[in-house]
C-alpha positions as CSV (number, residue, x, y, z in Angstrom):
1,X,0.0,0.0,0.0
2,X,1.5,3.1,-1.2
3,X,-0.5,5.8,0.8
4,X,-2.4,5.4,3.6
5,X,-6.4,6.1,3.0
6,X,-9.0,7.0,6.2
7,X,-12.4,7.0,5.5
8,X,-14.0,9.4,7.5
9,X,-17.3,8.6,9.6
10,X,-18.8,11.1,11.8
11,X,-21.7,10.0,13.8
12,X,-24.5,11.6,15.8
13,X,-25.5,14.1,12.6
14,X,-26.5,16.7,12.0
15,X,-26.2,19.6,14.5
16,X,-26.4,23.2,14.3
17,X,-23.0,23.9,12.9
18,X,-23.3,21.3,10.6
19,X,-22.8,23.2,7.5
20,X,-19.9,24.8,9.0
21,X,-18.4,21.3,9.5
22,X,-19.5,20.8,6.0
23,X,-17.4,23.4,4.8
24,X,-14.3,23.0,6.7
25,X,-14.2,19.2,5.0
26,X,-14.6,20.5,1.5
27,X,-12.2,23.4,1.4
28,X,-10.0,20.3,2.2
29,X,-11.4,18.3,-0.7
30,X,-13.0,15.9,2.0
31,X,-16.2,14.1,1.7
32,X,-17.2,12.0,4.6
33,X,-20.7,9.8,5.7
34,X,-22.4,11.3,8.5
35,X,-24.1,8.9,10.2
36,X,-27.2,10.9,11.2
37,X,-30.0,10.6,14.1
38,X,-33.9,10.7,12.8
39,X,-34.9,13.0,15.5
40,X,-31.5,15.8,14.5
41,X,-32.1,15.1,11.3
42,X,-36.2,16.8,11.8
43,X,-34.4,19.7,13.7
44,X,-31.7,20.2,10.9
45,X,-33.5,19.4,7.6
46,X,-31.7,22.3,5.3
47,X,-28.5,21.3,6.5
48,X,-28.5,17.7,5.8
49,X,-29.9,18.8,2.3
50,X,-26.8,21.3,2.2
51,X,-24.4,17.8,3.2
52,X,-26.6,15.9,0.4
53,X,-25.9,18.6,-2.3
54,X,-22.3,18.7,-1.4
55,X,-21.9,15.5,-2.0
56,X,-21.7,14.2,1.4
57,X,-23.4,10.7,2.1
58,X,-26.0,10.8,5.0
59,X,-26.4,7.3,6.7
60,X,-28.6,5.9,9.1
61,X,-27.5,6.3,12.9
62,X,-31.1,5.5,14.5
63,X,-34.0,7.4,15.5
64,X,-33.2,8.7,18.8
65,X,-29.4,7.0,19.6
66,X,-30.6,4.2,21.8
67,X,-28.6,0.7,23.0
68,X,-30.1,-1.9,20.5
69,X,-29.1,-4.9,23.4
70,X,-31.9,-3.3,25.0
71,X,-35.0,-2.2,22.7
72,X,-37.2,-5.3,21.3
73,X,-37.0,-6.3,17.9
74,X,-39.9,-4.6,17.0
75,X,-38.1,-1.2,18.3
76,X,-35.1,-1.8,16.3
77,X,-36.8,-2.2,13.2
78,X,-39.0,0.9,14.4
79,X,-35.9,2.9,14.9
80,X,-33.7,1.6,11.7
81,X,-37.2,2.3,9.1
82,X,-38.5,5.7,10.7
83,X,-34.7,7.0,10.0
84,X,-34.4,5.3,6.6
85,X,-37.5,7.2,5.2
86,X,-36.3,10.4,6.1
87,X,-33.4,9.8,5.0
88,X,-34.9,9.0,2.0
89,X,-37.3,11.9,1.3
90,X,-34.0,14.6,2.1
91,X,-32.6,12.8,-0.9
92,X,-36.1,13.1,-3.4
93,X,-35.9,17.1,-1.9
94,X,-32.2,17.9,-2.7
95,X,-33.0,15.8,-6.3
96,X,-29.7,13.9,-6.2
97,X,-30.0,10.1,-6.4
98,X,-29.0,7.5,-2.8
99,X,-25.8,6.2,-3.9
100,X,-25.8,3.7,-0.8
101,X,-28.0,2.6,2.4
102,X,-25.4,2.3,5.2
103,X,-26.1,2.0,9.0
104,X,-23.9,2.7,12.0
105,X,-25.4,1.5,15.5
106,X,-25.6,4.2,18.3
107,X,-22.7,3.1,20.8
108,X,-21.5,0.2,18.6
109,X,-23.9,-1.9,19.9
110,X,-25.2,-4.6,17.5
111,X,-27.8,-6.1,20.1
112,X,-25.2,-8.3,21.6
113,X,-24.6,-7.4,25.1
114,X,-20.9,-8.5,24.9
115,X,-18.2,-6.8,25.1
116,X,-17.2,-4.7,22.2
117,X,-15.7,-6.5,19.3
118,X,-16.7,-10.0,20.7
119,X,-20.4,-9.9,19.2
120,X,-21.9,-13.7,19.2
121,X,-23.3,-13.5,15.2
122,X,-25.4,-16.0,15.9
123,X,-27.1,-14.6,18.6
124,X,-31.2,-14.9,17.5
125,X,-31.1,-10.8,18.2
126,X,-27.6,-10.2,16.4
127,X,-29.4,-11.9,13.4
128,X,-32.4,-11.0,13.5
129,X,-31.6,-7.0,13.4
130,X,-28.8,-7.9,10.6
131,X,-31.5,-9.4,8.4
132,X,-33.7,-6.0,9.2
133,X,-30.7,-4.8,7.4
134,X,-31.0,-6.9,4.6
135,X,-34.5,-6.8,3.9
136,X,-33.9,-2.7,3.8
137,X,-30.7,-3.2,1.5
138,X,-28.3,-1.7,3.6
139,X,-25.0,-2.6,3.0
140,X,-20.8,-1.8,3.9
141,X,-19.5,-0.1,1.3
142,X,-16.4,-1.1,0.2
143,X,-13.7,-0.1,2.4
144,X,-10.4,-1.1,0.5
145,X,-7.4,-2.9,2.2
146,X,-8.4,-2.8,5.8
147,X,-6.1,-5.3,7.3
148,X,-6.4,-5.7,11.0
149,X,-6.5,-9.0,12.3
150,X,-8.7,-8.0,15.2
151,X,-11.0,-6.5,12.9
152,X,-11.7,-9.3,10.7
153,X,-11.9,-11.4,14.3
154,X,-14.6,-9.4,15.4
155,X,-16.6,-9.6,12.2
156,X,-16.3,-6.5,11.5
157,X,-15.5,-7.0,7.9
158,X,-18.8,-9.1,7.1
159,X,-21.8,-7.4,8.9
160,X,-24.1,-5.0,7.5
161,X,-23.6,-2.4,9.9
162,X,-20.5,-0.2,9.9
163,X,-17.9,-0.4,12.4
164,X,-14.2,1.3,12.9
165,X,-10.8,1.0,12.8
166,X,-10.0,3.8,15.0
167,X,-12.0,5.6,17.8
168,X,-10.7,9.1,17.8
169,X,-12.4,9.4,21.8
170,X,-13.8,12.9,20.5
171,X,-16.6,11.7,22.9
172,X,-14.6,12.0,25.7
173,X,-15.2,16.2,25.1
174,X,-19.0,16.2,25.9
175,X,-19.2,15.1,29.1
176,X,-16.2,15.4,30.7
177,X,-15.3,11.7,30.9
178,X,-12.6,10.4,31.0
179,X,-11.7,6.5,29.9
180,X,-7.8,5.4,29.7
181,X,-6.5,8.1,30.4
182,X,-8.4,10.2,27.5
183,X,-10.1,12.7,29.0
184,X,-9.5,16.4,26.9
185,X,-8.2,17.6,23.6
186,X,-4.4,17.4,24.3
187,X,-5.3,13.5,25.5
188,X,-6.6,12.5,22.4
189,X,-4.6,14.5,20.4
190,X,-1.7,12.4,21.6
191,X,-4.0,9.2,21.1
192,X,-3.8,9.8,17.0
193,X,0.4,9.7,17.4
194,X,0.4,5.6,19.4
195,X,1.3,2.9,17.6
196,X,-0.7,-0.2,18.6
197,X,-2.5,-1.1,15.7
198,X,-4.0,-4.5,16.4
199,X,-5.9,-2.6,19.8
200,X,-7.3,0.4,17.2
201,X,-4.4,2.4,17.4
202,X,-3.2,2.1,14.2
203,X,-3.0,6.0,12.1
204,X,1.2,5.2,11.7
205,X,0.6,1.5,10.5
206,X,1.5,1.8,6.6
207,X,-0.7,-1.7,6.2
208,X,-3.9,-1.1,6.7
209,X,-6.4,2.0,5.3
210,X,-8.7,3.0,8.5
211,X,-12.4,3.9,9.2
212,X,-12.2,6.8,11.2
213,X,-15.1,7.4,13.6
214,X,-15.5,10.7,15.1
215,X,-18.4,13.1,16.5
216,X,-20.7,16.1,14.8
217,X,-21.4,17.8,18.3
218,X,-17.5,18.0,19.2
219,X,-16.8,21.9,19.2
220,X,-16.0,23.6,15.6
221,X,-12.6,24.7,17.4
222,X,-11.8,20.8,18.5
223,X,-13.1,19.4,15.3
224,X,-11.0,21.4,12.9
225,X,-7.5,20.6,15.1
226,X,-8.4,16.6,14.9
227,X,-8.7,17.3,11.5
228,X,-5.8,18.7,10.6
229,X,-3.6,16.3,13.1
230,X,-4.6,13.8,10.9
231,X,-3.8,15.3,7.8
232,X,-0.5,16.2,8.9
233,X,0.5,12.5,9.5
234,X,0.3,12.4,5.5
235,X,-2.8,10.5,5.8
236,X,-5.6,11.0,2.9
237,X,-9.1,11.3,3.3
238,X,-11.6,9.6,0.5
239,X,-15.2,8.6,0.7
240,X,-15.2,4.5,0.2
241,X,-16.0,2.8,-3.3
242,X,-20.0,2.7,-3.6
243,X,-20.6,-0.6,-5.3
244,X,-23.3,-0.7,-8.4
């Protein structure tokens, strides 16, 4: 692999800067998929149009960012569908055809109430909300030579939800938290510069692309400085192949 590739993934869309965000990305030639929040995206209707027309991707984040381990089936479906038609009227109203149905779950959590990145696929929930998936025609898009064994081990690779490579603990800015040893915007500054790529680590591992996850309601100020770390580790930004 000649250069490394991050596909940007911003979850938790759209918010009332949004088109400022918007703007930052494309006067850096970056296109990204906002994985958006039915009940934000009600509040924020011109903007995600704005994204659309910019030639942003809007996925499907859920209706109001709840733990699928702990909604019925019926719910999840609820919460998936409602999203997915809004979704899908934003594109009829900016006029610009859906190049791809892709869904992110609200806290990672793909109804398995394992830890992270030791889902059971053949739990009957697991299953059953990946063939909700299905039946709507969602899909990964194709994220080219990601290469981390732990990845691939988690399934990652083969669901129809989309996952990450790297956590860029921008969440870590809302509330105050703090979780190993990430806790403000110098902490997680440093976190894009360590080199452990098999425990999502990875930005200076020359093997592998990544799938960058990161935050709409971060700051503008914060936002634009994870931004630019990144690109200043020589790292490019593209939106993934869409398949036909």
């Amino acid at each position: 692999m000649k250069q490394k590739i991050a596909y940007l993934t911003i979850d938790d869309s759209p918010t009332g800067d949004f088109e400022e965000k918007v703007d930052f990305l494309d006067s850096r030639g970056i296109k990204v998929i906002w994985f958006c929040v039915g009940e934000e995206l009600e509040k924020f209707e011109d903007k995600a149009i704005y994204a659309i027309k910019k030639g942003h991707i809007l996925g499907n984040h859920s209706y109001n960012h709840i733990h699928f381990s702990e909604i019925s089936l019926d719910e999840a479906q609820k919460q998936i569908e409602k999203t997915d038609k809004i979704i899908e009227e934003f594109y009829r109203k900016a006029k610009i055809k859906r190049p791809i149905k892709v869904f992110r779950f609200p806290y990672l959590d793909n109804g398995d109430k394992n830890e992270y990145g030791e889902t059971n696929w053949d739990n009957k929930n697991v299953k059953a909300i990946q063939n909700i998936l299905k039946k709507l025609r969602y899909e990964q898009p194709k994220f080219e030579n990601i290469n981390y064994e732990w990845f691939e081990k988690a399934g990652f690779d083969k669901c129809l939800n989309v996952d990450c490579t790297y956590d860029s603990f921008d969440w870590v800015l809302k509330k105050n938290e703090e979780m190993h040893g990430y806790h403000d915007l110098p902490s997680i500054l440093k976190r894009i510069d360590e080199d452990i790529p098999e425990r999502g680590r990875g930005l200076n591992n020359s093997k592998s692309n990544e799938i960058i996850m990161m935050h709409a309601w971060i700051p503008l100020k914060a936002f634009k400085t994870l931004i630019g770390k990144i690109i200043n580790k020589g790292i490019i930004f593209k939106l993934p192949c869409i398949k036909e």
